[in-house]
C-alpha positions in Angstrom: -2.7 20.6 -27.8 -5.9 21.6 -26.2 -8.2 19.3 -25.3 -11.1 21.5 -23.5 -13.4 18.6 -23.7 -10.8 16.2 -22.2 -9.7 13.3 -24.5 -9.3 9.7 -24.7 -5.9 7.7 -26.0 -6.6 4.2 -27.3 -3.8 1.5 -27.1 -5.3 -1.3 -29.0 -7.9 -1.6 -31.9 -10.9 -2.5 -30.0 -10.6 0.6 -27.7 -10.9 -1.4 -24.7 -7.3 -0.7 -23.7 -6.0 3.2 -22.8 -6.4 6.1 -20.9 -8.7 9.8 -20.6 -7.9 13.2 -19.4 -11.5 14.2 -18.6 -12.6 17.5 -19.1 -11.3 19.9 -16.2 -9.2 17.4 -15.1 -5.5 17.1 -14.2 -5.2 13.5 -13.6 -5.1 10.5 -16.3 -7.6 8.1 -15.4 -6.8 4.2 -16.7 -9.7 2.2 -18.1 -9.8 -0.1 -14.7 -12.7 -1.8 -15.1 -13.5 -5.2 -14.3 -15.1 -6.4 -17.6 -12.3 -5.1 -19.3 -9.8 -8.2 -17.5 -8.8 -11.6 -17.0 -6.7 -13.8 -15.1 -7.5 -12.5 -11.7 -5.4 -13.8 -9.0 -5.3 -13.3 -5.3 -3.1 -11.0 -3.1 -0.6 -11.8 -0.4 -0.7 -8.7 1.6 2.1 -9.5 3.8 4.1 -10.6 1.4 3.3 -7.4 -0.9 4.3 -5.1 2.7 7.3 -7.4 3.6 8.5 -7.5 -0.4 7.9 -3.2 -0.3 9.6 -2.6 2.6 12.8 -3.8 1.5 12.7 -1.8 -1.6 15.0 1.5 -1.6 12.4 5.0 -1.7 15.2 7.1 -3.2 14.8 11.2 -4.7 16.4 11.6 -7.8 16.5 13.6 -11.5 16.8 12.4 -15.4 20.4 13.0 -16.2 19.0 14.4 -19.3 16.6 16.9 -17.4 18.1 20.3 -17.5 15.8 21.7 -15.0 16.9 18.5 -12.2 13.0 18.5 -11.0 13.2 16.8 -8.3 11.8 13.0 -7.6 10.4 10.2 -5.3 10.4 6.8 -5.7 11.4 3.2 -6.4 13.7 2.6 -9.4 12.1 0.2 -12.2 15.1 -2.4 -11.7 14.4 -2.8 -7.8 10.2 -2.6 -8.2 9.7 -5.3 -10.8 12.5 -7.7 -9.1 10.3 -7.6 -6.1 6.8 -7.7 -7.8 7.2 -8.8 -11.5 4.7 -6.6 -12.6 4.2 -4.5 -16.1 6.0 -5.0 -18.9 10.0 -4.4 -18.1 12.7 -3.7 -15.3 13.2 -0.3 -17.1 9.5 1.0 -16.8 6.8 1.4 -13.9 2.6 1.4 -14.4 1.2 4.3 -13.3 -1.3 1.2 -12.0 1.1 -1.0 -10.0 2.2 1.5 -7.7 -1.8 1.8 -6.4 -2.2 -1.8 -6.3 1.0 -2.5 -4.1 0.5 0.6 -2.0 -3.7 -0.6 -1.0 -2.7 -4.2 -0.5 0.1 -3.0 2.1 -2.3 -0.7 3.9 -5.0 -3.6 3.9 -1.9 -5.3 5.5 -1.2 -2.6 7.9 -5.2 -2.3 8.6 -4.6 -6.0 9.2 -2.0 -6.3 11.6 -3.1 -3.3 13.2 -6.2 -5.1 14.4 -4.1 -7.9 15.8 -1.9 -5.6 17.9 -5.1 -3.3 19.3 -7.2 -6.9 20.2 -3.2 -8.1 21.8 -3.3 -4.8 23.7 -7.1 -5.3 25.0 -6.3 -8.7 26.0 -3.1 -7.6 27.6 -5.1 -4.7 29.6 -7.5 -7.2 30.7 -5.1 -9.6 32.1 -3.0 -6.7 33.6 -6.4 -5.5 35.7 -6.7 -9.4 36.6 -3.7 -9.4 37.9 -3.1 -6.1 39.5 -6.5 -7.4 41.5 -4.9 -10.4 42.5 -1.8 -8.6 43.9 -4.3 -5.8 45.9 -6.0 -9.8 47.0 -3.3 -10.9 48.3 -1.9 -7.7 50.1 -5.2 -7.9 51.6 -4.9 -11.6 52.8 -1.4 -10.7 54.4 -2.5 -7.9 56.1 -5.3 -9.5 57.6 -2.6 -12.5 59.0 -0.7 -10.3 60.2 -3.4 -8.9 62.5 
């Protein structure tokens, strides 16, 4: 098949569900817009990081590739058990892995804002004190005089 002009697949009869190969392109892009869906829901980012730490980032081949090409990733069983997302235990969206992986770095981004304001408050504090020790040497060394 050769598509020089790219190509569009269409998975439902009003052509508002699929995915394109654009022209020059090596990528498949998912029809993602937002008029195209429904039933938005919020995110729990730390519950999304907490949920994909725990699931198992294995390599691994098809038993039925004769080549072995190598892979990375979860397995369908363990993905959907933690997130319930697409249509089976068996499969994974080429979408859900995006969505999980930028809600745990908005986590991340998160909770690394936390620990740099802890750290400049824990700087601060250490300066205040470290001047109230040098203080204090200074008021014993003057009583001892």
């Amino acid at each position: 098949m050769v598509a020089s002009n790219g190509t569009f697949i269409h998975t439902n009869s009003t052509a508002t569900l699929g995915a394109q190969l654009p022209a020059n392109s090596t990528a498949w892009e998912a029809i993602c817009d937002s008029t195209k869906k429904e039933r938005y829901g919020q995110v729990n980012t730390r519950d999304v990081l907490s949920k994909l730490t725990m699931i198992p980032i294995e390599t691994w081949s098809y038993k039925d590739d004769p080549n072995h090409i190598k892979h990375i990733g979860p397995m369908a069983q363990d993905f959907y058990a933690a997130f319930h997302v697409g249509e089976s235990d068996t499969t994974i969206s080429t979408l859900d892995p995006d969505g999980v992986a930028l809600a745990a770095i908005q986590e991340l981004a998160k909770q690394n804002e936390q620990k740099d304001t802890k750290i400049t408050e824990l700087e601060a504090r250490v300066k205040q004190l470290e001047a109230a020790i040098l203080q204090f040497g200074n008021l014993t060394q003057t009583d001892k005089q």
